[in-house]
C-alpha positions, 0 to 999 in steps of 0.5 A, a space after each residue: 619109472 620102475 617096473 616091478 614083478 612079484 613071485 612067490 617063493 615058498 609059503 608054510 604053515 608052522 605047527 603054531 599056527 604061523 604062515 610064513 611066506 617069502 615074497 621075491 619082487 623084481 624091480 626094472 627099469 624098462 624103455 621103450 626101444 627096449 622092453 626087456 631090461 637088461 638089468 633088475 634088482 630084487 627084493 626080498 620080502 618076508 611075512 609071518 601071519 598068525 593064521 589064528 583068528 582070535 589072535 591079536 599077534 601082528 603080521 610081521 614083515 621085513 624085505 632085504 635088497 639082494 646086495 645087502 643083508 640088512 634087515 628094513 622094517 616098513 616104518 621104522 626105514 623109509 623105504 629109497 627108490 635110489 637103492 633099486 637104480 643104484 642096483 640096476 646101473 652097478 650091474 649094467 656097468 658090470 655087463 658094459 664093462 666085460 669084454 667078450 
């Protein structure tokens, strides 16, 4: 079962009357003889709200797997938990394979 956290990273108001803000959420995979993971896998997503009212403009959104820098767009890529263990098991092969 994955974990996630979410952080926000910055936020801004455009002088068009935009608000972007860049979400970072950090997916684990936690257990319980170890409740602190070893590994995590993080998600980027991206939101640009028109701060207007009286706007019909749509809230734009996409996210980015930190391994990769394909843009996902919620309904037009279904969205595969896969992707996150894949990430988290890459790098605890990464961590089991150096010798210190």
């Amino acid at each position: 079962m994955l974990r996630s956290t979410i952080k926000v990273v910055f936020g801004y108001r455009t002088p068009l009357l935009m608000l972007a803000l860049f979400l970072q959420v950090r997916f684990s995979i936690p257990e319980h003889h170890q409740p602190i993971p070893k590994a995590v896998a993080y998600v980027f997503f991206f939101l640009t709200v028109p701060k207007s009212q009286f706007s019909n403009a749509p809230v734009e959104v996409f996210y980015m797997m930190e391994t990769s820098r394909m843009r996902h767009v919620p309904g037009k890529t279904s969205f595969q938990e896969k992707w996150l263990i894949d990430i988290v098991n890459v790098k605890l092969k990464f961590w089991r394979e150096i010798k210190f």
